[in-house]
N, C-alpha and C positions, 0 to 999 in steps of 0.2 A: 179834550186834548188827546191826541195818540200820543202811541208810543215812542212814534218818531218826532212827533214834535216835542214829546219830553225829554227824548236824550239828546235834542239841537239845544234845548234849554239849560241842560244840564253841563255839556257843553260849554256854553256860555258862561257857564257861571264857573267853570274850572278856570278857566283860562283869562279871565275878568280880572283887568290888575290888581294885587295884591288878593289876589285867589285862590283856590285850592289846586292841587296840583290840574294836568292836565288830562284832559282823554276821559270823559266822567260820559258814563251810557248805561244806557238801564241792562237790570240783568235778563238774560234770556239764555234760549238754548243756543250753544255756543255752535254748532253744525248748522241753525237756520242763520246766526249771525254773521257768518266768514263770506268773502267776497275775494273774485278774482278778481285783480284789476290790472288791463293792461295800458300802457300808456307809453310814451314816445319821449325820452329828452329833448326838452324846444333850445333853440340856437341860445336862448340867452341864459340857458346854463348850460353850457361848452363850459368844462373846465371845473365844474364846481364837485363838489363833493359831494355822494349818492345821499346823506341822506339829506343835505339841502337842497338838493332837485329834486326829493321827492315831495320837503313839506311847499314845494311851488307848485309841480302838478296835482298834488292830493292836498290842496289848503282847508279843507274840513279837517285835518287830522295834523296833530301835533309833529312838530319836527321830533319831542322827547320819545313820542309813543312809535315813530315810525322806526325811531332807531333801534327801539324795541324788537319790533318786526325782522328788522334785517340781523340784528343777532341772532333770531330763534332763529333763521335758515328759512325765512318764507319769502324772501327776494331773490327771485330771478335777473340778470343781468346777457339780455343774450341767450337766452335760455340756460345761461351757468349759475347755480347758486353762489352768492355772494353774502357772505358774512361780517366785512366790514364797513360802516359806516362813510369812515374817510376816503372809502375808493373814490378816484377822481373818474364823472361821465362827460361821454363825446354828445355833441349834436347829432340826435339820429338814433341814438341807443334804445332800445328795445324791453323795457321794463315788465318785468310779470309781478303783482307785489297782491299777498293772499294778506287780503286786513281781516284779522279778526281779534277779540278780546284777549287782554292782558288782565292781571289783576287790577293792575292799578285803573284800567277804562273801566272793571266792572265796579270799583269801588265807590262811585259815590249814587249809589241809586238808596231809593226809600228803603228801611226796615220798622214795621210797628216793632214798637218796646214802650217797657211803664216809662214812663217820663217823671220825675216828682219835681215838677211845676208849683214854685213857688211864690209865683206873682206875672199874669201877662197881661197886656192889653195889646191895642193895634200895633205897637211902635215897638216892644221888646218883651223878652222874658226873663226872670230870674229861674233857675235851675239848680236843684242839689243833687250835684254827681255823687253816685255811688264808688267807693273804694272798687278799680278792678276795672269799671268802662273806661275804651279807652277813649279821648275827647276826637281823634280828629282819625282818619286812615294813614297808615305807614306802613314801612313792611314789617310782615308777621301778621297785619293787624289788620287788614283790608276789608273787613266787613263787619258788622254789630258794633261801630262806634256810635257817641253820640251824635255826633254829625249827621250818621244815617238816619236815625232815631226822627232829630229836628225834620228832613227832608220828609220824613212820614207823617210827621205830624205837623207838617204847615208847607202844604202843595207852592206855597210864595217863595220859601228858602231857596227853592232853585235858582231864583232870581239873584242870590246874595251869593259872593265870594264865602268860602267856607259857611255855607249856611246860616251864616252872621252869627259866628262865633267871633268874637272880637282879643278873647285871652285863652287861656289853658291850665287847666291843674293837669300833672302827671295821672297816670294811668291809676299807681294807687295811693295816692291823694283822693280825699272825699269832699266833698261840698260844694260851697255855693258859686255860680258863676253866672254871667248877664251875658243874654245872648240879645241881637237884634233882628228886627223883622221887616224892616226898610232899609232899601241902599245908605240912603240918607243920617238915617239913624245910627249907622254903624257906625259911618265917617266920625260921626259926632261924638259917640263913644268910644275910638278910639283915640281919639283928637285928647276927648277927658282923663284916659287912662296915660297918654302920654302927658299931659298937662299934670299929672297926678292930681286929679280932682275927683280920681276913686279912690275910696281908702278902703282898703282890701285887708282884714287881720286874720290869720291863721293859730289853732291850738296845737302845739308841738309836744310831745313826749319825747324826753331825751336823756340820756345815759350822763351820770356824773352830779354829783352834789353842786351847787350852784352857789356860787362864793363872790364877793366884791359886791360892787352897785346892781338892785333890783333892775335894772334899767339900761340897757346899754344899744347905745348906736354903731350898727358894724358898716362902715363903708372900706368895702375893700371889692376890688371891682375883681371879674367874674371871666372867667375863658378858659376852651378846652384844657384838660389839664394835660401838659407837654409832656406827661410820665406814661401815661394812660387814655388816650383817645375818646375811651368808651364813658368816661364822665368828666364833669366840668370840675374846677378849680380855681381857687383866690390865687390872681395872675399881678407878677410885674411888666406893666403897661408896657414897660421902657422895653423890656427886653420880649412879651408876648403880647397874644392879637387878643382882647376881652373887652370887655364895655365896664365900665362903673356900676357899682349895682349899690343899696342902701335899705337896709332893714332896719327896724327898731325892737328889739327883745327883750321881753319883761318879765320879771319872774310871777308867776303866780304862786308854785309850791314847789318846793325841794323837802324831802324824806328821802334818806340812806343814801343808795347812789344810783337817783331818779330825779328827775325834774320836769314837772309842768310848765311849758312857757309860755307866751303869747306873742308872734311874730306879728310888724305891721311891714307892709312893702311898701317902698319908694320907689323902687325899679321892677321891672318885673323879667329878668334873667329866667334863663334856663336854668331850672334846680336851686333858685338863690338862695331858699332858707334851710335847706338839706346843707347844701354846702357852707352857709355863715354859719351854721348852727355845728357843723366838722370844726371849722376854723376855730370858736369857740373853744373845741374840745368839749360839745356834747353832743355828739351825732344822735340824728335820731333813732328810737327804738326799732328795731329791724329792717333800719334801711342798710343794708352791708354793702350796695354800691359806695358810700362813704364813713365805713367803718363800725355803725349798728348794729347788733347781735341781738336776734330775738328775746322775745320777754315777756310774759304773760300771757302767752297765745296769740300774740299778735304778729298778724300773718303779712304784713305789710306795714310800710312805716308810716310812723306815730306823726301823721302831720292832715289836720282837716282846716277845711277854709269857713270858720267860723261865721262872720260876720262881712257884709259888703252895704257900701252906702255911696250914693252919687246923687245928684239932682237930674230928675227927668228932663232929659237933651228935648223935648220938647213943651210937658207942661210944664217945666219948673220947680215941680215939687220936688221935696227932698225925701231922698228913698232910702227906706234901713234894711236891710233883713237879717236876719241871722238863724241861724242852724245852731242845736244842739248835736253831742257827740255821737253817732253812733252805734251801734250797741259794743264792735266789737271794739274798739278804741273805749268807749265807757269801762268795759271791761277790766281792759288791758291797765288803767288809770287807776281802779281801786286794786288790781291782782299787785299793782307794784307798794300800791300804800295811798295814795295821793286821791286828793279828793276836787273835782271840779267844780268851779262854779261860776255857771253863766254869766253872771250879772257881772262876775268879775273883772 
């Protein structure tokens, strides 16, 4: 395969419904990658907006990515630089438009990295994310994600919407998560995790002595928080825009004012058990997005995805895995008192 036929692949696989964002090309040298391109407004976009006429004449290339373009100042109009998207073009107009790489087009090509591969065959893989990778590209974060990672290590993933990641733990969140390695497969695994026929359990560290029932169901549903934009928050429906969300928390150990807990998910929200676990009034240990304060040296918050189990969307069998703590959460668990135990 070249390299142009890998970044037409790659391509395809951004922009594949329910995909990864758009504009996905391998990386290179950005001076051999840039192209001038002149083109002509055709009569049946009289009237339309520059950068809807452009993703008609340049249909290889995203209307998002083009818009891109014309903000950095690399569209010509007439030979005038043109900066906004919204200008309306005539029949006839005279286009100069210099394509070349954005971050976000160079973001989804291969990177080798350790991968720790904890169960795969043709159809999927299980995965323990390290604390600190981050799962998918965004901004800030455009390169050395897992995503990348998968597209290096299985030349197929190009083929799949986000490299057939089908969920997400936060950045520093650690553990386990199932990715897919067929179109097919995915569907199927997302199908189950919306069906909730994954059971997904998390080990939380969290601030506050743990009082009432060992055991408690938090449904309180989940949307940005209206104070604070930059994090999510337990929303009324009636009055904000949030989804339902439903965790189950269990205590494992509580010493002083610390507690081990053990989250299951029913939903699976942005931040759901950071933030159920706020709601509670025990945020987790150093997560200060929702009120955590460091604590034992732990550099990141107290939340690993333990354990994951679903039945093979194609043999049928029924699959467990689970992940031990660790080291630095291990850590962090006896520095405050408390003592874990797997089997728990």
């Amino acid at each position: 395969m070249t390299d142009s036929e890998q970044s037409k692949l790659i391509i395809s696989a951004a922009i594949a419904p329910g995909g990864v964002p758009d504009d996905a090309q391998e990386e290179g040298d950005t001076a051999a990658e840039m192209e001038l391109r002149h083109v002509t407004v055709p009569a049946d976009s009289h009237g339309s907006r520059l950068d809807r006429a452009l993703a008609v004449i340049v249909p290889e290339f995203s209307r998002t990515y083009l818009q891109q373009l014309i903000e950095a100042g690399v569209v010509k109009l007439g030979g005038v630089l043109v900066t906004k998207a919204s200008m309306k073009v005539k029949a006839g107009d005279e286009l100069l438009v210099e394509l070349r790489p954005t971050p976000q087009s160079q973001a989804f090509k291969p990177e080798v990295m350790a991968l720790d591969i904890v169960f795969e065959d043709a159809y999927l893989m299980v995965v323990n994310k390290p604390a600190g990778l981050v799962v998918h590209p965004a901004p800030g974060n455009w390169s050395g994600t897992l995503l990348n990672g998968l597209l290096a290590h299985d030349p197929q993933a190009v083929f799949l919407p986000r490299a057939g990641i089908v969920h997400r733990l936060d950045k520093d969140t650690s553990g386990l998560m199932v990715v897919a390695r067929q179109r097919t497969v995915m569907d199927q695994l997302v199908g189950l995790i919306a069906a909730r026929e994954v059971s997904r359990e998390y080990v939380a560290l969290a601030h506050g002595a743990w009082q009432g029932a060992k055991t408690r169901q938090v449904d309180a549903p989940i949307g940005r928080d209206p104070r604070n934009r930059l994090r999510m928050a337990v929303v009324d429906l009636e009055k904000n825009a949030g989804k339902t969300a439903s965790t189950v928390v269990s205590l494992m150990q509580s010493v002083g004012s610390y507690c081990l807990v053990k989250c299951k998910l029913h939903t699976g929200r942005t931040h759901q058990i950071r933030v159920h676990m706020a709601f509670l009034g025990h945020p987790l240990v150093s997560d200060d997005l929702y009120g955590g304060v460091p604590a034992a040296g732990l550099g990141r918050q107290g939340l690993h995805a333990c354990r994951l189990a679903f039945e093979h969307p194609v043999t049928g069998e029924a699959m467990e895995f689970r992940s031990g703590l660790p080291g630095d959460l291990q850590a962090a668990v006896a520095g405050v008192g408390l003592i874990y135990n797997q089997i728990q």
